[in-house]
C-alpha positions as CSV (number, residue, x, y, z in Angstrom):
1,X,21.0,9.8,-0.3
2,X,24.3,9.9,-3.1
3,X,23.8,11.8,-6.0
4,X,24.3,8.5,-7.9
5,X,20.9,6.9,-6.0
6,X,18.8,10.3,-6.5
7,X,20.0,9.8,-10.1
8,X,18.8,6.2,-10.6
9,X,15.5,7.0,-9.0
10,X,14.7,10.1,-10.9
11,X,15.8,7.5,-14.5
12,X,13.2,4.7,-12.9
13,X,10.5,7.3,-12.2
14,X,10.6,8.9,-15.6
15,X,10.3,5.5,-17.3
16,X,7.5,4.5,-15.0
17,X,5.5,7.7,-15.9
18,X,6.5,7.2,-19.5
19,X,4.9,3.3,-19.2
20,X,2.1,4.0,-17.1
21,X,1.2,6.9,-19.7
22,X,1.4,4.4,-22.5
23,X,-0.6,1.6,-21.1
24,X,-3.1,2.8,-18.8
25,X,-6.4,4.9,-20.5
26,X,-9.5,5.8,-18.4
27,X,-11.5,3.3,-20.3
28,X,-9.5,0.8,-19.3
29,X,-9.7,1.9,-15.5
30,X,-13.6,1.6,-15.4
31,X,-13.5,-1.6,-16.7
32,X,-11.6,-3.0,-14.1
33,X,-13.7,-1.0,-11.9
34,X,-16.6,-3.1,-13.2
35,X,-15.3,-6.7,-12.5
36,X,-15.5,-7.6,-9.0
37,X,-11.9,-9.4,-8.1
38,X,-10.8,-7.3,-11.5
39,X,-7.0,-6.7,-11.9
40,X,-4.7,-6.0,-14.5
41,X,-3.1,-8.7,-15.5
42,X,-1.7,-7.0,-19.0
43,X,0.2,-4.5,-17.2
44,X,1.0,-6.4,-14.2
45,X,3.3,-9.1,-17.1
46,X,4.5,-5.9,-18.6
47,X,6.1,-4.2,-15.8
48,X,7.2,-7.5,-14.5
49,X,9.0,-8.1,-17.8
50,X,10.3,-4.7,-16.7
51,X,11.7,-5.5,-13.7
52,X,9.6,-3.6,-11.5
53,X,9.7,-6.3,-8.5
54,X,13.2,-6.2,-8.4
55,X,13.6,-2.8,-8.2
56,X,14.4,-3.4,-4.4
57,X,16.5,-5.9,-4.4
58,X,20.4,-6.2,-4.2
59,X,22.2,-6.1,-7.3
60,X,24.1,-9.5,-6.1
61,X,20.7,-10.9,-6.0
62,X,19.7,-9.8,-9.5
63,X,17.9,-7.2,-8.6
64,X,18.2,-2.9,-9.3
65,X,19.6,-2.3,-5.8
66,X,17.2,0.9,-5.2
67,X,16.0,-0.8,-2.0
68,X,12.9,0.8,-0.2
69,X,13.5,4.2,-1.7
70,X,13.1,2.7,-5.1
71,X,10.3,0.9,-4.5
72,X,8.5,4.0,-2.8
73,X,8.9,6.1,-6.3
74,X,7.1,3.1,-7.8
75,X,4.1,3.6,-5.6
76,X,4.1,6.4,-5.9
77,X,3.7,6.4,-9.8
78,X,1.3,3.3,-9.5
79,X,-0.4,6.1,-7.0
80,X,-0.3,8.8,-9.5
81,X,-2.0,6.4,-12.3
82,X,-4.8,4.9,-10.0
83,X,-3.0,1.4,-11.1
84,X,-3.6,-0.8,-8.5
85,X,-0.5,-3.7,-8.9
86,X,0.8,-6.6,-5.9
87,X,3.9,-4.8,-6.1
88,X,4.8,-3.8,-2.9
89,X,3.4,-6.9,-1.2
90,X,5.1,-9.0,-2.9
91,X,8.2,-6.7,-2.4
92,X,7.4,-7.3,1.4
93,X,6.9,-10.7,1.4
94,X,10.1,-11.1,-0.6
95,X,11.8,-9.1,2.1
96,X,10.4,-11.3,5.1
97,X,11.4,-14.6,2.9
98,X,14.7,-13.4,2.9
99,X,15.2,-13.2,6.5
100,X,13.2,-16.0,7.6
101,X,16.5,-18.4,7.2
102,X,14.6,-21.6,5.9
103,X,16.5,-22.4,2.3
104,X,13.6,-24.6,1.3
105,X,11.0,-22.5,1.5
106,X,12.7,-19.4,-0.4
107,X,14.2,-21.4,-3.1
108,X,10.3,-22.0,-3.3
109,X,9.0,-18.6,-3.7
110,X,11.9,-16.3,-3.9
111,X,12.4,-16.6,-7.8
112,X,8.8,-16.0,-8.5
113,X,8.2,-13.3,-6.4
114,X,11.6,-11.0,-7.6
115,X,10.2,-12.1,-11.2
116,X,6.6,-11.1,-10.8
117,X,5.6,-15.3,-11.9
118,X,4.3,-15.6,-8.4
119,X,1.9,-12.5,-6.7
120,X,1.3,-12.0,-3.3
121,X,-1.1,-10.5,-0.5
122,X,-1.7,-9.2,2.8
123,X,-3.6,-10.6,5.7
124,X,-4.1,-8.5,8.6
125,X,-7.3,-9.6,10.1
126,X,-6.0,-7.8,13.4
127,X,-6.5,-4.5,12.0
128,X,-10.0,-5.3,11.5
129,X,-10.1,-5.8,15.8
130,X,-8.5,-2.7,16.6
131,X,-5.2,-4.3,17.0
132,X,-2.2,-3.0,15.3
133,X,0.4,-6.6,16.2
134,X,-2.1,-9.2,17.6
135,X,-5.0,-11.1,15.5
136,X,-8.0,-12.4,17.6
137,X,-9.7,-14.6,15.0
138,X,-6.8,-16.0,13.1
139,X,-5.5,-18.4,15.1
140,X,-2.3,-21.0,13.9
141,X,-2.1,-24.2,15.7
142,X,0.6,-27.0,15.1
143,X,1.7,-25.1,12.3
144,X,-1.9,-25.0,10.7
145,X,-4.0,-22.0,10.6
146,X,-7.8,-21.4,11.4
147,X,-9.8,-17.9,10.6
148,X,-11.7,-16.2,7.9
149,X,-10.4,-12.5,7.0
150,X,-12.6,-10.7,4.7
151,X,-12.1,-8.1,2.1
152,X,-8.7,-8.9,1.5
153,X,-6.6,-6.5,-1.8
154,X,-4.9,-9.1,-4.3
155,X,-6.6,-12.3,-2.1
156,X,-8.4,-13.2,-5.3
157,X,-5.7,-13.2,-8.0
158,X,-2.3,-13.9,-5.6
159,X,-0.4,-17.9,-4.9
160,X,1.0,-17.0,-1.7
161,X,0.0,-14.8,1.4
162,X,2.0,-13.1,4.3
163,X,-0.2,-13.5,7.1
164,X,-0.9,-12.0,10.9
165,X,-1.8,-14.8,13.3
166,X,-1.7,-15.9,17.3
167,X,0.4,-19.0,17.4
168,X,0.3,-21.5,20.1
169,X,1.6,-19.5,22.9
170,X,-0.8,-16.5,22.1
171,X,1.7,-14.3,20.2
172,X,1.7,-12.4,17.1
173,X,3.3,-14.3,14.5
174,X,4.2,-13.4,11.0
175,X,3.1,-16.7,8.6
176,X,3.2,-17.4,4.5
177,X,0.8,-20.0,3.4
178,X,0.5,-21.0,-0.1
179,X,-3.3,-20.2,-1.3
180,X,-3.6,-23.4,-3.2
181,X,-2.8,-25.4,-0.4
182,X,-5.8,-27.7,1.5
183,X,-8.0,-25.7,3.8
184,X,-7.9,-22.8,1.9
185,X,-10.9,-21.2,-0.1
186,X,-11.0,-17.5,-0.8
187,X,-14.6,-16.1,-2.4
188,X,-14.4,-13.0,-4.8
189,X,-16.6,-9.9,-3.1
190,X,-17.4,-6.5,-4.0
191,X,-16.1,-3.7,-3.0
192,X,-15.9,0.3,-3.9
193,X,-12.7,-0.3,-5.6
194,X,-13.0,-3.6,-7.8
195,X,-9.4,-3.0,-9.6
196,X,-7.8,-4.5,-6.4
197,X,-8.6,-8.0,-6.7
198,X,-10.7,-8.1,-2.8
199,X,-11.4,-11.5,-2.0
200,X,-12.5,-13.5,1.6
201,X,-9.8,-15.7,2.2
202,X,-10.6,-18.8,4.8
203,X,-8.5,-21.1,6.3
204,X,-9.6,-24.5,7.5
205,X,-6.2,-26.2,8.8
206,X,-4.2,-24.9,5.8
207,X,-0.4,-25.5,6.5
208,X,1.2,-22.2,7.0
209,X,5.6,-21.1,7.8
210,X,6.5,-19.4,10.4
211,X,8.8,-17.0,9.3
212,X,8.8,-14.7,12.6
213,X,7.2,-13.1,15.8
214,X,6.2,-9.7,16.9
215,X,9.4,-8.0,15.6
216,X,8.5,-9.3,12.3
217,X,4.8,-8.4,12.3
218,X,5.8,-4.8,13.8
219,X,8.7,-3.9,11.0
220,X,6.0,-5.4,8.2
221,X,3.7,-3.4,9.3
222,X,5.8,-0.3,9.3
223,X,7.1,-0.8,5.9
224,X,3.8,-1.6,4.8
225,X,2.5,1.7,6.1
226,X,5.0,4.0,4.9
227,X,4.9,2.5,0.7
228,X,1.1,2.9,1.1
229,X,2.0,6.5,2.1
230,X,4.0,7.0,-1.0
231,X,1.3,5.0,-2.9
232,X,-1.4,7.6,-1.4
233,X,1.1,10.6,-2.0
234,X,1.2,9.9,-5.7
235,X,-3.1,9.5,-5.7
236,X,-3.1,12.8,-4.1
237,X,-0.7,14.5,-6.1
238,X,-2.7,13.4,-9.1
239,X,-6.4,14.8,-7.7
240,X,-4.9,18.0,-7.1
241,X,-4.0,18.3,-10.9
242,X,-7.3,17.4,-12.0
243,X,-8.5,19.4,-9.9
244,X,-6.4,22.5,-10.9
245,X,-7.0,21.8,-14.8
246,X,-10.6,22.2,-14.6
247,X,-10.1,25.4,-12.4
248,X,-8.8,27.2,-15.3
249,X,-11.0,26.1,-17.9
250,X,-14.4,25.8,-16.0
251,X,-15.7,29.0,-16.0
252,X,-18.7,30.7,-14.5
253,X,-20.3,34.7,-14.4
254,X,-17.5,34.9,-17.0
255,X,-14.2,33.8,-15.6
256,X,-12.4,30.4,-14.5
257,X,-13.5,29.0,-11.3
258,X,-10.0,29.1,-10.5
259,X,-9.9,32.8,-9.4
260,X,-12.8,32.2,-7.2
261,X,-11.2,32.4,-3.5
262,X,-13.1,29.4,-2.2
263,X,-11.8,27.2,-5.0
264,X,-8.2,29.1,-4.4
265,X,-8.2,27.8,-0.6
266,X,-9.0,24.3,-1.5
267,X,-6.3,24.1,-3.6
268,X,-3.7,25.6,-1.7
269,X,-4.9,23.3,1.3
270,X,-4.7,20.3,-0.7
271,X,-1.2,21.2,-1.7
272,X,-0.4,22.0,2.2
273,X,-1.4,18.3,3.5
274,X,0.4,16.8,0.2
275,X,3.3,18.2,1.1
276,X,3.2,18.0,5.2
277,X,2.8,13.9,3.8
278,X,5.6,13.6,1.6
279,X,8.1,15.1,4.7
280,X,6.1,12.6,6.6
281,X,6.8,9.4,4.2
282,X,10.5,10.8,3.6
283,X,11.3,10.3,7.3
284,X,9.7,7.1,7.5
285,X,11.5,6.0,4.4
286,X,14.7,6.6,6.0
287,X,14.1,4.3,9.1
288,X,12.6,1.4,7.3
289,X,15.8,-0.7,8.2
290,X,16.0,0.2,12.1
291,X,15.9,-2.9,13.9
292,X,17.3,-1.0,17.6
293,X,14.9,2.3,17.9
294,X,12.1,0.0,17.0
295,X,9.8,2.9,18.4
296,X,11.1,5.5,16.5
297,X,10.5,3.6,13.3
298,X,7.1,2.9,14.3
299,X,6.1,6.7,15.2
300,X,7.6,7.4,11.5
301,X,5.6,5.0,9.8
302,X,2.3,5.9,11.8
303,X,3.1,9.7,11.2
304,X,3.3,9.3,7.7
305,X,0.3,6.6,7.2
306,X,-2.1,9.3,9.0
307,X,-0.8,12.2,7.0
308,X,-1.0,10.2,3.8
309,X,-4.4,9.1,4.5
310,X,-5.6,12.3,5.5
311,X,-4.0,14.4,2.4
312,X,-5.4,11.9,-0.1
313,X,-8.6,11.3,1.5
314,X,-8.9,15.4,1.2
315,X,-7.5,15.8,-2.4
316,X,-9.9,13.2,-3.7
317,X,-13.0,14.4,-1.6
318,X,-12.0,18.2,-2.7
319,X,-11.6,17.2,-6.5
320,X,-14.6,16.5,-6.9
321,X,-16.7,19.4,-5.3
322,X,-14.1,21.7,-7.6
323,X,-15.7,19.6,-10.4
324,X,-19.3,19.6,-9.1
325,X,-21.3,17.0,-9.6
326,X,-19.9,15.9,-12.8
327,X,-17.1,14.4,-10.7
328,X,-19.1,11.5,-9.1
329,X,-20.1,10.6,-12.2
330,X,-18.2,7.7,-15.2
331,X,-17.5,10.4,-17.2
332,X,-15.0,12.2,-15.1
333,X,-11.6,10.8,-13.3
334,X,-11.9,11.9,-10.0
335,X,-14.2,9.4,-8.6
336,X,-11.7,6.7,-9.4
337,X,-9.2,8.9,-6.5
338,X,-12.1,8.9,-4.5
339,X,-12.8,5.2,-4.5
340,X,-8.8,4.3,-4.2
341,X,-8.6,6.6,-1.2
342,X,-11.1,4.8,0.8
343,X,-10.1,1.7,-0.6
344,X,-6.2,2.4,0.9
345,X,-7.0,4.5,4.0
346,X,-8.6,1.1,5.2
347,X,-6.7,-2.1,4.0
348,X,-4.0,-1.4,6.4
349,X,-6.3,-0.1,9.3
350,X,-8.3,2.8,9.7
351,X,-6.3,6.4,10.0
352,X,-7.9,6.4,14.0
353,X,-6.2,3.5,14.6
354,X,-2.8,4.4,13.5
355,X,-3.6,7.6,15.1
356,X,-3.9,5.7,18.4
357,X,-0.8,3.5,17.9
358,X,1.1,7.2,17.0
359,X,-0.2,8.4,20.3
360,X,0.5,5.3,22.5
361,X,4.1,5.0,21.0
362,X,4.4,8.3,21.8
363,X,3.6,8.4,25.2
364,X,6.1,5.2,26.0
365,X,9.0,7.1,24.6
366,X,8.3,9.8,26.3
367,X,7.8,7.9,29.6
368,X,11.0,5.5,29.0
369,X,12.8,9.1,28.6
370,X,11.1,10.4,31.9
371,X,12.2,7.0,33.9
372,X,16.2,7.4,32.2
């Protein structure tokens, strides 16, 4: 990374902390938390008018020109904040667009998605089956697709969806159908973490684009994985300092918790995993735009989607035993990490299932090497 690019990220990472401090309160995170299908639709228009989803894109195209990197300090700020935003998928669906060579159809949703007019979301209903490229129950058939995905993040507030089907010939296909098209109806549900706009999307014959096959599924769902990492990173980071700050001014028999060495080990093992992720993501980051070792990118993005899960999913459950039982409750922050963590460690598939895909990539390699 050149000294100019590290300088440009550490500038768009200090403004986004600067924002986020600005805008976002704790009051106004439990309301959202209290509207099913809630999101943020203030702050979304403000760091659109910012320029947050163009961060990734070419300067030629209008764009910042901080490419995935840029976009990854983003989540992790959004992360950090517990601000739950369609940036990154629209960032990805803006990507697939792009390459998907049909003029029509990007002069269509291009614009809006690099300007944050039009907002995006992510359906992976083979996930839900175990699968990590191939959707049983999503089916697309002359161009039309048939399915019902449920619990879907942004379904309820978004225009346009990227979505994981079987085509005709029984492959994994990457499609974008517009969500007020005919044959589709989505239904608002509840969920642990109502900030993220969940909805049940279902398709009855709604008229869907192909805009690639397995290649395109796999490197979504690799660059997918590894801003969610980044997005988790960030949540992590920030339960660990909540968690540290009421160390040293809890006190009990007389002294802060925090020289207690039981609350001393959580700490330092929350730090441990948030760090072992952040090597993790880094990695992945750098092979988001390998198309030839196609395995190695996977095994990146799968390394750092179970770290990530894992460091968050500990730094949100530890926060709040170091706060007792005041931290399941409204009037403390940490169950909102809590809730998020869950919230992310499932959206993009459970961390077994990515742990299984790690492990079955691995062993190919390994046997490809073997056979050379």
């Amino acid at each position: 990374m050149s000294d100019t690019l590290q300088e440009d990220l550490t500038a768009v990472r200090h403004e986004a902390q600067r924002l986020l401090r600005q805008q976002v309160s704790g009051d106004r995170l439990e309301t959202l938390l209290d509207t099913p299908g809630g999101f943020d639709l203030e702050l979304w228009q403000l760091v659109a008018a910012q320029g947050w989803p163009a961060v990734g894109l070419a300067e030629a195209d209008g764009g910042a020109g901080l490419g995935w990197a840029g976009l990854g300090v983003l989540a992790e700020e959004l992360g950090r904040a517990v601000c739950a935003l369609p940036l990154m998928v629209g960032a990805l669906a803006a990507e697939a667009l792009a390459g998907c060579g049909d003029a029509q159809v990007q002069a269509r949703w291009l614009p809006g998605l690099s300007s944050g007019d039009a907002k995006a979301c992510l359906v992976l209903p083979g996930l839900r089956s175990g699968l990590l490229t191939q959707a049983p129950g999503l089916r697309s058939a002359n161009g039309c697709l048939q399915g019902i995905v449920s619990t879907v993040g942004f379904a309820a507030i978004a225009e346009v969806a990227l979505v994981v089907a079987e085509d005709d010939e029984q492959c994994a296909g990457l499609w974008l159908v517009a969500l007020d098209a005919a044959g589709v109806s989505r239904e608002i549900v509840t969920t642990i973490d109502d900030a993220r706009a969940v909805a049940t999307l279902r398709f009855a014959g709604a008229p869907a684009v192909r805009l690639g096959g397995e290649d395109s599924v796999a490197q979504l769902l690799d660059r997918a994985a590894t801003l969610a990492a980044f997005e988790q990173i960030g949540g992590a980071q920030a339960s660990l300092a909540l968690a540290i700050e009421h160390a040293l001014q809890r006190e009990a028999f007389g002294q802060p918790i925090a020289r207690f060495q039981g609350i001393k080990h959580k700490l330092v093992e929350i730090y441990s995993a948030i760090e072992i992720a952040r090597g993790c993501a880094l990695s992945a980051l750098d092979l988001l735009g390998e198309t030839q070792d196609r395995a190695g990118r996977h095994e990146a993005a799968a390394t750092a989607r179970v770290a990530a899960s894992q460091a968050y999913e500990q730094a949100a459950r530890d926060c709040i035993n170091v706060f007792g039982a005041l931290g399941v409750t409204r009037e403390a922050a940490p169950h909102r990490h809590y809730r998020r963590a869950r919230s992310l460690a499932l959206e993009l598939g459970s961390t077994p299932l990515w742990r299984e895909s790690l492990v079955e990539n691995f062993l190919a390699r390994n046997r490809l090497t073997q056979g050379a």
